[in-house]
Phi, psi and omega in degrees: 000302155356294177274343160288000172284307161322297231274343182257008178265329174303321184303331196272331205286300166303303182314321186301312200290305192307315190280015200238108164293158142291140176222123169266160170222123201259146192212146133012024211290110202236241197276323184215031152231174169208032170172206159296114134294151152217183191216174175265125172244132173263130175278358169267315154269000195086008165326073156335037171215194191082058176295120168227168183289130183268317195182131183268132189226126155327101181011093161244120175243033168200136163207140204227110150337166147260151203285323143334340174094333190293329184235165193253140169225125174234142179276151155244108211304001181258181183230030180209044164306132152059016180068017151246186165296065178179149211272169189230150149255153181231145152300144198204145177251157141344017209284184193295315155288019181107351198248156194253148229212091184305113182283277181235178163224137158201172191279153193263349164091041198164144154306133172043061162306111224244340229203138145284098160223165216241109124218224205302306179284300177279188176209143186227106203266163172215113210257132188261333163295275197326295196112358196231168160254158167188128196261139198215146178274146177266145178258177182289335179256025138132326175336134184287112177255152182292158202315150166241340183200152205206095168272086190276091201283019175293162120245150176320322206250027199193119161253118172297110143232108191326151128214020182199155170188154188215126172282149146214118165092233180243039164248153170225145172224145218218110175266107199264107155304344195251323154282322131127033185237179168224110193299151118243140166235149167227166210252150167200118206090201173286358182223169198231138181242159175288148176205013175172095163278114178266102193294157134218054150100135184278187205017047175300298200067059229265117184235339175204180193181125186247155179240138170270156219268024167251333181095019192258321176229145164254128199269144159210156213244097174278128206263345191259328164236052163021072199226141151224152204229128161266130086036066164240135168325115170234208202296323182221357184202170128291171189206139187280126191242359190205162163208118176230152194289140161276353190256168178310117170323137178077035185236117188269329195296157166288150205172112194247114189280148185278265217239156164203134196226134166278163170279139176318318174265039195025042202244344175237170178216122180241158169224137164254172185232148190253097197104298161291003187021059165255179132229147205234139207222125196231154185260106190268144152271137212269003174254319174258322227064352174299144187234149201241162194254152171235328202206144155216183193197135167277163174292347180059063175140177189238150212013108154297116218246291173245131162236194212179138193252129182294172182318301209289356196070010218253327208232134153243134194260124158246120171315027220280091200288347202258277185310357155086008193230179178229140187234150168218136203250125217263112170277116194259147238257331184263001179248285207142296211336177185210142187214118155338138179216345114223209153233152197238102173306148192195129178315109139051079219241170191191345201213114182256125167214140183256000000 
C-alpha cells in the first residue's frame, strides 16, 4: 500500500512538473524589487508560483528570447551607462532552473530604452528618451555586439520617442510615440533604409503594435487617445481602414493604453488602458481585418502596463505596475471573452515573458 502511494505521488508529481512553464518578469527597481523575477506558471490551472531572483539587473522593463530559446536580452530602463546619456542592453544565457547567467552588456545608443526585439540575427533596441533605434548582432554564444547601424528619428523641430518594433521578413517596423507615425523600413545590404512613415494622427502615440502573421494587416495600439488603428496591405503600402476606441463608451477619465496582443489563432485582439485600468477585448475579421469591441474588463489593479497570452491561449497575464501586483484571466477559447480568476503580488512588475 506504501509503495503504491509513493508511485502515485511521483506520478502526480511529474505530470505538475510537466505543466508548469517559466514565466519571467521585468520589473522596476525600486524598495521591493532588484531585477528579473521568475516563476513556475502551470498551464492547466493558472497557477503562480515558486518565485525566485532570475538575475539582478537595474530596471528591466523590456525582456525578449532569442529565437532558440537558450539565451535572455534584457534593456535596461536608464540614462546614465558608462557615465553617458544612455541606457544599456544586457545578455543572459539560460539555465535549467530558471536563473540566467550574464553573458554582456553594451549601450543601446539612447536614453531609457523601453522595448527588445529578436530575430535570427538582430536585436533591435528601442530608446524611448533618446529617439533612436539601435540595431545590434548576435554571436552564437549569445553575446550582444555593439550597434552596426543607429537609427535617429529626431528633428530639429520633433522629439522622437521609439517604443516598439517589429520584424517581418526582411522589414522592420517602429512604432514612434513621439512623432505620432509607424516607421516601416527595409534592409538592404547590411542595413535597413526607410521606405515608408504611416502618420496616425496627431498627438496619437502609436506605442506597440501586433502584424498579423500573412503580413496583410497591422494593429497598433496609441496610447495618447487611447485608439487603435488598423492597417491593411495594398499594392505598394498600407493603408488605413479603421481607427477605433479602446475605451468604454461614457469613461471621462485620463486613460492611457499600453500592451496589445492577437490571439494565436487571430480571431481576437486585446488591448490594455492605463487609467481605465482595463482590458479591452475585440472580435477580429479574419478577411477585411476589422475588429468589433466585445468585452472590457478590469484589471483588478493599477495601470496595467505588458500583459501576455500563456502558449496553450488557455490564460491571460496582466502587469499591474503601480498596484505591484499580476492578475490572470481565464481564456475562453470560442468567444476571445476573458473572466478573472486572481491576483499574484509580485514585485513592481512591468514585463511579462513565456
Amino acid at each position: 500500500m506504501k509503495t503504491s502511494f509513493i508511485s502515485f505521488f511521483m506520478f502526480f508529481s511529474l505530470i505538475s512538473n510537466a505543466q508548469n512553464i517559466p514565466l519571467y518578469v521585468g520589473t522596476y527597481t525600486d524598495e521591493t524589487s532588484e531585477g528579473i523575477y521568475c516563476y513556475d506558471f502551470n498551464t492547466e490551472t493558472g497557477e503562480i508560483n515558486n518565485q525566485k531572483l532570475a538575475a539582478k539587473v537595474t530596471n528591466p522593463s523590456f525582456l525578449s528570447y532569442s529565437t532558440n530559446r537558450e539565451f535572455l536580452y534584457v534593456v535596461s530602463e536608464v540614462a546614465d551607462f558608462e557615465n553617458t546619456n544612455s541606457g544599456f542592453v544586457s545578455a543572459f544565457s539560460v539555465t535549467e532552473n530558471g536563473l540566467l547567467q550574464f553573458i554582456n552588456s553594451v549601450s543601446s545608443n539612447g536614453a531609457h530604452p523601453c522595448h527588445i526585439q529578436l530575430n535570427n540575427e538582430n536585436a533591435v533596441i528601442s530608446n524611448y528618451t533618446g529617439g533612436t533605434i539601435s540595431i545590434h548582432k548576435i554571436e552564437k554564444n549569445g553575446a550582444i555586439k555593439p550597434a552596426n547601424q543607429i537609427i535617429n528619428h529626431n528633428t530639429p523641430n520633433k522629439k522622437s520617442h521609439a517604443h516598439s518594433t517589429k520584424f517581418l521578413n526582411n522589414e522592420l517596423f517602429v512604432a514612434d510615440l513621439g512623432r505620432d507615425f509607424l516607421a516601416h523600413y527595409v534592409k538592404s545590404g547590411n542595413e535597413y533604409l526607410l521606405n515608408e512613415n504611416y502618420l496616425m494622427g496627431e498627438k496619437s502615440g502609436p506605442r506597440h503594435f501586433e502584424i498579423s502573421k500573412n503580413g496583410y494587416f497591422i494593429y497598433v495600439i496609441n496610447e495618447l487617445n487611447s485608439t487603435i488603428t488598423v492597417l491593411k496591405k495594398g499594392t505598394d503600402k498600407y493603408i488605413k481602414i479603421q481607427n477605433i476606441s479602446t475605451l468604454n463608451e461614457g469613461f471621462e477619465g485620463e486613460s492611457f493604453c499600453a500592451d496589445i496582443h492577437l490571439s494565436s489563432n487571430e480571431n481576437y485582439l486585446y488591448g490594455s488602458n492605463r487609467g481605465e485600468n482595463s482590458i479591452v477585448v475585440f472580435k477580429r475579421d479574419a478577411l477585411n481585418g476589422t475588429i468589433q469591441k466585445m468585452q472590457t474588463i478590469s484589471v483588478n489593479g493599477d495601470w496595467p502596463r505588458n500583459f501576455t497570452i500563456a502558449p496553450n491561449g488557455k490564460f491571460l497575464l496582466v502587469a499591474n505596475q503601480k498596484s505591484k501586483n499580476i492578475s490572470v484571466y481565464k481564456v475562453d477559447l470560442n468567444t476571445g471573452n476573458l473572466t478573472f480568476l486572481y491576483s499574484k503580488n509580485t514585485p513592481t512588475p512591468v514585463c511579462l515573458l513565456f
